[in-house]
matplotlib code that plots the C-alpha trace (Angstrom):
import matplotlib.pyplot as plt

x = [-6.8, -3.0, -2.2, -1.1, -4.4, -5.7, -3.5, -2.3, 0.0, 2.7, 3.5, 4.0, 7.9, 7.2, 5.5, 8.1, 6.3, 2.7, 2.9, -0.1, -1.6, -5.3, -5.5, -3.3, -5.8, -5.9, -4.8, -5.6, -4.7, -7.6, -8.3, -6.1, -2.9, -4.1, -0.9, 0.8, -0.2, 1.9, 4.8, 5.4, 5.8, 8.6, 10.0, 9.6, 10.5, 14.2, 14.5, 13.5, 9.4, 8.1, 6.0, 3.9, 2.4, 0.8, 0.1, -1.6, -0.2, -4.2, -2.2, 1.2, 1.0, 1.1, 0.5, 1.2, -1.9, -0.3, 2.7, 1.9, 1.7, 5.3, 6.3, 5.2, 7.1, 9.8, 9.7, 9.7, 12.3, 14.1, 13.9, 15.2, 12.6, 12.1, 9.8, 7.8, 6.5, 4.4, 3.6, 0.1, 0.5, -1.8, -4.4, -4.1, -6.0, -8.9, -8.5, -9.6, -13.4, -13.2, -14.9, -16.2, -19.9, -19.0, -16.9, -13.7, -12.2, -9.9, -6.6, -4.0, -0.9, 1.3, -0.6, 0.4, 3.8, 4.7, 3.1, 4.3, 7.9, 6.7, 5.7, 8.4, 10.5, 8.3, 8.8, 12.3, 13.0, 10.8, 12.3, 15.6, 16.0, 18.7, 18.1, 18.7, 15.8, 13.2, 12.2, 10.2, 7.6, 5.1, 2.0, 1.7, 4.6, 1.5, -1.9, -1.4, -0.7, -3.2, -5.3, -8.9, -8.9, -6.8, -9.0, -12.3, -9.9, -10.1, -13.4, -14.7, -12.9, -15.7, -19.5, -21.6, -23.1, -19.4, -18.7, -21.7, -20.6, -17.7, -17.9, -19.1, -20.8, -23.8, -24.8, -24.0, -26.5, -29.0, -28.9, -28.9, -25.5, -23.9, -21.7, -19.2, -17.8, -14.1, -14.7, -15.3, -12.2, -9.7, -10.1, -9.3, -6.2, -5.1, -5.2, -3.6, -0.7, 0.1, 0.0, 2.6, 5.0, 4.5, 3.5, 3.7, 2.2, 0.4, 0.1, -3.0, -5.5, -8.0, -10.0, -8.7, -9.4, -11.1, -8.6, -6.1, -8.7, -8.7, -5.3, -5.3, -8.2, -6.4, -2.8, -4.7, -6.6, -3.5, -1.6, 0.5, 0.8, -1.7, -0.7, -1.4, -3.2, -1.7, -3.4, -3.1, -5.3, -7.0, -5.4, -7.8, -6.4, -5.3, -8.3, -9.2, -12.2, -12.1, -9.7, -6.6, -7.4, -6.2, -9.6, -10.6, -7.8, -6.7, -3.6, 0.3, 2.0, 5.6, 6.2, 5.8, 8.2, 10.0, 8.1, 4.5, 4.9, 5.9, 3.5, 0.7, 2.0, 2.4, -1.7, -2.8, -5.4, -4.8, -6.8, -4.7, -1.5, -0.8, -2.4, 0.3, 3.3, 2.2, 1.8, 4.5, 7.4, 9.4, 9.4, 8.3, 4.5, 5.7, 7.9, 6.1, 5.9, 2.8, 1.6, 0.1, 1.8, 5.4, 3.9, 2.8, 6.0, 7.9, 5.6, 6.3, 10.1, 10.2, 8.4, 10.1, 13.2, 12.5, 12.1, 13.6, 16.8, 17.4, 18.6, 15.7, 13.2, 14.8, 15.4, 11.4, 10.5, 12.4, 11.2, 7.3, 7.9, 9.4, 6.8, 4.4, 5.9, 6.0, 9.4, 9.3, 13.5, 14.1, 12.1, 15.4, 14.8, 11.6, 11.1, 11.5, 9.6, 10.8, 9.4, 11.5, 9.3, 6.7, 5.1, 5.5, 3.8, 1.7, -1.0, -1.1, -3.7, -2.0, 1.2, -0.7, -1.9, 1.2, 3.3, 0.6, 0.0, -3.8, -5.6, -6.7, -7.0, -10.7, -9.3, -6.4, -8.8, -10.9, -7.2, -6.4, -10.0, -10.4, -6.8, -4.8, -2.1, 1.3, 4.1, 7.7, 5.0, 3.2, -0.5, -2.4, -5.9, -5.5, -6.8, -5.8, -1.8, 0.6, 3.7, 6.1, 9.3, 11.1, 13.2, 10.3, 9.9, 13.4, 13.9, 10.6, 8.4, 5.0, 2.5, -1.2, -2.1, -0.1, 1.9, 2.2, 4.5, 7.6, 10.4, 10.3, 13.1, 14.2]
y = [-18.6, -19.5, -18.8, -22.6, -23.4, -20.9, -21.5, -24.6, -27.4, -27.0, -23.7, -25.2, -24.3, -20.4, -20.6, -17.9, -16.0, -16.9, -16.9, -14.6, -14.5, -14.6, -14.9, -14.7, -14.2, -15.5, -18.8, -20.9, -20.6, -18.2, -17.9, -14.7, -17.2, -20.9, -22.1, -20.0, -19.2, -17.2, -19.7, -20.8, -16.3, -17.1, -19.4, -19.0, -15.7, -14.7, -11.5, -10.2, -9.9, -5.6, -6.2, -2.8, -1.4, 1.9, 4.2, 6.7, 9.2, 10.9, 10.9, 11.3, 8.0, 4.4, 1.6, -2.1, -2.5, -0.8, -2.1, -6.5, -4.9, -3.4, -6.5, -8.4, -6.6, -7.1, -10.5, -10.2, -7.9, -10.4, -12.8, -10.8, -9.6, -5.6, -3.6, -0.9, 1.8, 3.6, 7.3, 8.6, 11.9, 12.1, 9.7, 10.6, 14.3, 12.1, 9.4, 5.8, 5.6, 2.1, 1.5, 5.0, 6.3, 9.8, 11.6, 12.0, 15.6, 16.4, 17.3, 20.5, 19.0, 20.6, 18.4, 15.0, 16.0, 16.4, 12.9, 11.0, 12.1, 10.9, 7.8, 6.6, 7.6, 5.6, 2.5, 2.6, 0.1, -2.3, -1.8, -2.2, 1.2, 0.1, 1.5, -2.0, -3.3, -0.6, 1.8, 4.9, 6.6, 9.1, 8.5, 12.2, 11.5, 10.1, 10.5, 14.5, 14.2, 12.4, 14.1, 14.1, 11.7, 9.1, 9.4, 9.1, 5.7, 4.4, 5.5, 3.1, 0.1, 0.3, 0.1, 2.4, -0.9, -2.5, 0.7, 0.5, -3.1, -1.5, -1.8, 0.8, 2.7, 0.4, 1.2, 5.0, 4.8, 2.9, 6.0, 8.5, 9.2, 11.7, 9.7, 12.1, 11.3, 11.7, 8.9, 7.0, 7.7, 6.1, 2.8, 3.4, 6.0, 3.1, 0.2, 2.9, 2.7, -0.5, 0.0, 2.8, 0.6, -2.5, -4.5, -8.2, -8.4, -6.6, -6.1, -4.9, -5.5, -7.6, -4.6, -3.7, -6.8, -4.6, -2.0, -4.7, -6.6, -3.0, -3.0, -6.2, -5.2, -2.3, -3.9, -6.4, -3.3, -1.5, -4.8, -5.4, -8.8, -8.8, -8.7, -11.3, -9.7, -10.7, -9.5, -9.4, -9.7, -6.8, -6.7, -7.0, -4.3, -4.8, -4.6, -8.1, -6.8, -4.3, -3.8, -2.0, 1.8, 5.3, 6.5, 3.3, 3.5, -0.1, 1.0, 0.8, 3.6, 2.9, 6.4, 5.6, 5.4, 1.5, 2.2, 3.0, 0.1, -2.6, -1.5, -2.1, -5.4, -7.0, -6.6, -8.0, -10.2, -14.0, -14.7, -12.5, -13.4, -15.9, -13.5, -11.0, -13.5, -14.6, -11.1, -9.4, -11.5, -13.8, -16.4, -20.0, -20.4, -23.7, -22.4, -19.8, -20.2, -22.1, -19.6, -16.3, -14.3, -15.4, -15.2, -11.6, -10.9, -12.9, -10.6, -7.0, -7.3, -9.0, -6.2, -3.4, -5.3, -4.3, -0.8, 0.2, -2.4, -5.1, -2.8, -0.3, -3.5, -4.8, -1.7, -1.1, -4.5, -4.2, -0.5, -2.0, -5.2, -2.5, -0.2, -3.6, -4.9, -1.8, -1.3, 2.2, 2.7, -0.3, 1.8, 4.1, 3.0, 4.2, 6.7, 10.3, 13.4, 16.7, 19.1, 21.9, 23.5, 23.3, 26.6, 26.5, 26.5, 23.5, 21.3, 17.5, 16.7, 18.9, 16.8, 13.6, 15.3, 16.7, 13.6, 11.3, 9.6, 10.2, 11.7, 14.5, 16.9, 15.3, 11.5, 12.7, 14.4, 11.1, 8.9, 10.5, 11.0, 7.0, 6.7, 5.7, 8.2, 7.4, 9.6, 7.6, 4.8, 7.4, 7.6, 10.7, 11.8, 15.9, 16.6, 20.5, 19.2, 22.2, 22.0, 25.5, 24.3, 21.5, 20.6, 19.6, 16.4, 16.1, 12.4, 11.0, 8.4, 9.4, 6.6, 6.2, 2.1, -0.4, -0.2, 3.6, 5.5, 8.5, 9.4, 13.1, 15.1, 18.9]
z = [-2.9, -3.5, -7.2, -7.8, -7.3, -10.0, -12.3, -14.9, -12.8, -15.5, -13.6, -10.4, -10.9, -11.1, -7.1, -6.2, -8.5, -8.1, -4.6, -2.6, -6.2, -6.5, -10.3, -13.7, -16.4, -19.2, -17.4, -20.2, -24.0, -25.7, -29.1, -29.7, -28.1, -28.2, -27.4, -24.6, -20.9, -18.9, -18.0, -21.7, -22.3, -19.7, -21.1, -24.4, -24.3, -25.8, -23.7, -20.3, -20.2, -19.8, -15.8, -15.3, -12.7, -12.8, -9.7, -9.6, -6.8, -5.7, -2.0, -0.1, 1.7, 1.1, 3.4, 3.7, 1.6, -1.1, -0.8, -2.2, -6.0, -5.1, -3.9, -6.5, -8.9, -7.0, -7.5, -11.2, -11.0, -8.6, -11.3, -14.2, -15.7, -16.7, -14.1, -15.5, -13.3, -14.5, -12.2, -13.7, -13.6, -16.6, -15.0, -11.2, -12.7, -13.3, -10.6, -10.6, -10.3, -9.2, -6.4, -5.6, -5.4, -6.4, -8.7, -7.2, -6.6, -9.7, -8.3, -9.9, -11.6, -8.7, -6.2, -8.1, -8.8, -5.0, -3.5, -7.2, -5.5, -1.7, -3.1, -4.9, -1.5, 0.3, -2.4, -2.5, 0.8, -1.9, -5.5, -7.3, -8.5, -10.8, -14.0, -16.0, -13.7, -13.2, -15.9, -14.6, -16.5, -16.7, -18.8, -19.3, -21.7, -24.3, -22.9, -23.2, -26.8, -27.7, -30.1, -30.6, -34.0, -31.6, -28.2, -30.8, -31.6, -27.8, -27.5, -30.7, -28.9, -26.4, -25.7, -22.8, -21.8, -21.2, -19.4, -17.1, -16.5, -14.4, -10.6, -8.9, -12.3, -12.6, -8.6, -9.8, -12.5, -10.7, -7.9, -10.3, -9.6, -11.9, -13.4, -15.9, -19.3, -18.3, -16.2, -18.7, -20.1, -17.2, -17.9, -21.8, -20.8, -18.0, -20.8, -23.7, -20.7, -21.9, -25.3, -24.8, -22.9, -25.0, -21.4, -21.1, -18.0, -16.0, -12.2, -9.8, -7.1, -7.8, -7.7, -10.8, -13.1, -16.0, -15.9, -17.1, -19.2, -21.1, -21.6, -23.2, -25.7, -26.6, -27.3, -29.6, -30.7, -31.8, -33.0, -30.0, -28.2, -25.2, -21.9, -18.9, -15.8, -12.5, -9.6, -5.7, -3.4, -0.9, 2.3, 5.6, 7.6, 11.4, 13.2, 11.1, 9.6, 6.9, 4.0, 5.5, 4.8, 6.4, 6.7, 8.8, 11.3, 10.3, 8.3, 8.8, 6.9, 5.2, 6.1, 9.7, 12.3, 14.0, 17.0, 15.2, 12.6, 15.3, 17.5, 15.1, 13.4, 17.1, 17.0, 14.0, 14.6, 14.6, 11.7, 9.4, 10.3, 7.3, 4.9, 6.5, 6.3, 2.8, 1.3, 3.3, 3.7, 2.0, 5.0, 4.3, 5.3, 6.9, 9.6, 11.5, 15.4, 16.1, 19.1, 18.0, 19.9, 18.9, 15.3, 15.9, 16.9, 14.5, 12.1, 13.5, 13.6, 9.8, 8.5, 10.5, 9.6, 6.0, 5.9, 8.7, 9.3, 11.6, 15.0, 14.6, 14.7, 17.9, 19.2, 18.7, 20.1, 23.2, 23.9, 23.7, 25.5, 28.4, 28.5, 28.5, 31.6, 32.6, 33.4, 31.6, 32.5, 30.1, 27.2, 26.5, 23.1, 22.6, 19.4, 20.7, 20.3, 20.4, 22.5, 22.1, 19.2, 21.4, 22.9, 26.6, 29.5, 27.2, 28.2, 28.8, 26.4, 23.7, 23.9, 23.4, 20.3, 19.2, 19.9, 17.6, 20.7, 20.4, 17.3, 18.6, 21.6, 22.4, 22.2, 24.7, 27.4, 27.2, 27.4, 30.6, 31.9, 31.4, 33.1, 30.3, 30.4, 32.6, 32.5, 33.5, 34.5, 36.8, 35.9, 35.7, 35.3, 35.5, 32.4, 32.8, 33.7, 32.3, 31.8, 32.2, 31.0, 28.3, 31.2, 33.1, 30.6, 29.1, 29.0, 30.3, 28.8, 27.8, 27.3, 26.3, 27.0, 27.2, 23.9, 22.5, 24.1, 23.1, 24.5, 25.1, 24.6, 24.9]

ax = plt.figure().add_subplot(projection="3d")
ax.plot(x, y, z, "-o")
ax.set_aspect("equal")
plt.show()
């Protein structure tokens, strides 16, 4: 749902901030605040407002899914406003049980440390990392001084039947799921983030509507000014089905290369493609192409465009649209792998593998058993190829379908 049409008319002059919003909450004046929503904060307010958004870094990548809350804050950022990130190194121990049927794997403070620094790499294309615009912090900072007489204080500010209301813990305790008391404690240590950075609004997936509800209770809780919850919606990965996820296949990685990226966002099925527009450009919603295609590829270079830089995207889109027509000669641009690492003589199949081409050794015996496989536009179907030498591929195009290809090189 567009956010002006879940939130008051009056704000219809903050749509460069509402827009791909699914809701602001509270979006009408409560009893705590009866006169103020979220535009009169903004305007009323006499200094720039505090915008979190907390991340907790359980993984080394982050995809386009993960990357709307980014933009978002971008946008507040964008229009002068304070972002707050906040890295839960604290949290990220535990992990979010939102949405999970199991107790998640509690990981070693090494292991958050090292993707905490790969995400905020991969973020940086996104953010203003100027100092007077982004403030980064650590909620170890507070949550690991807490003490026991203050976490007995965030426990008192909620009930085991509110907890239970939680997605994802009432179908655990129906099951006769374990669920385990630190579990409980995420949302509280989540909201208590707020608290500690005095947050006027909050930012999140709309998966995570009581994790910012609980920061609210706990600002009024500890006398603070509550926050208002902003949140974005899920995004329906590129097979058009599912929500995008790594595990599904459906993803596209900020971490990955021109070539991977475009060739993914060229595919995105038709019905997504204004989800994809409104949640991952800035481009007016009333001036895309009115063919898919041309839309698809209006999409993929945009986005490429972005993280990559303008010649990379075209770069990307001629190489594809070459190895489409099949004029492999034309694909000079096409991203490269090196082969020199590789121990020779090697085998077709492990290439494929080794080049990303195909996820595994199995997918590439059944990619050139179903004839799938052209090398310099030459198909072959020997699964037990070997190669003896680098030189023997130095330059060559090796493709799998019509639009994944490298460019090998020695």
């Amino acid at each position: 749902m567009p956010a002006e049409q879940s939130i008051d008319s009056s704000q219809q002059s903050f749509s460069w901030l509402w827009r791909g919003t699914t809701e602001v909450f509270p979006n009408q004046p409560d009893s705590t605040d009866p006169n103020e929503n979220l535009t009169q904060r903004i305007l009323q307010a006499d200094r720039p407002l505090r915008v979190k958004l907390g991340i907790d870094p359980t993984g080394s990548d982050i995809h386009l899914g993960h990357s709307i809350v980014f933009r978002k804050l971008r946008a507040f950022q964008d229009a002068g406003h304070k972002a707050v990130l906040i890295i839960g190194d604290f949290t990220a121990r535990i992990g979010d049980p939102t949405g999970k049927s199991e107790v998640r794997k509690q990981l070693t403070a090494e292991q958050v440390a090292q993707n905490a620094q790969t995400y905020l790499e991969q973020v940086r294309p996104i953010l203003d990392f100027n100092p007077e615009k982004l403030e980064i912090r650590h909620n170890s900072e507070w949550l690991s001084k807490l003490d026991l007489s203050k976490i007995l204080d965030l426990l008192a500010t909620m009930t085991v039947g509110q907890m239970l209301a939680k997605e994802g813990f009432a179908e655990r305790y129906e099951k006769q799921t374990p669920i385990y008391l630190h579990e409980f404690l995420y949302p509280l240590m989540q909201g208590y983030d707020s608290v500690a950075v005095e947050a006027d609004v909050e930012l999140g997936g709309t998966d995570q509507k009581f994790n910012l509800a609980v920061g609210r209770d706990l600002q009024r809780h500890f006398g603070q000014r509550p926050q208002f919850g902003l949140l974005m919606p899920i995004l329906i990965g590129t097979d058009g089905v599912q929500k995008m996820s790594k595990s599904l296949g459906n993803y596209v990685g900020l971490n990955e290369s021109a070539q991977e990226m475009y060739n993914k966002l060229q595919k995105v099925a038709d019905s997504q493609l204004t989800n994809y527009y409104e949640l991952l450009t800035n481009l007016p919603l009333d001036r895309l192409p009115e063919q898919p295609r041309d839309r698809q590829v209006q999409l993929a270079l945009e986005v490429v465009t972005q993280y990559h830089g303008k010649e990379a995207a075209q770069n990307a889109k001629q190489a594809a649209s070459a190895v489409a027509g099949g004029n492999v000669a034309e694909a000079a641009n096409a991203e490269e792998f090196l082969i020199a690492s590789l121990q020779f003589p090697v085998k077709l199949f492990y290439l494929l593998s080794a080049s990303g081409l195909c996820s595994s050794s199995s997918e590439a015996r059944r990619q050139i058993q179903g004839k799938a496989v052209k090398l310099d536009g030459q198909p072959i179907d020997n699964v037990d190829l070997t190669f003896n030498q680098p030189e023997e591929l130095d330059g060559k195009i090796l493709q799998v379908g019509k639009r994944k290809f490298v460019r090998l090189v020695a």
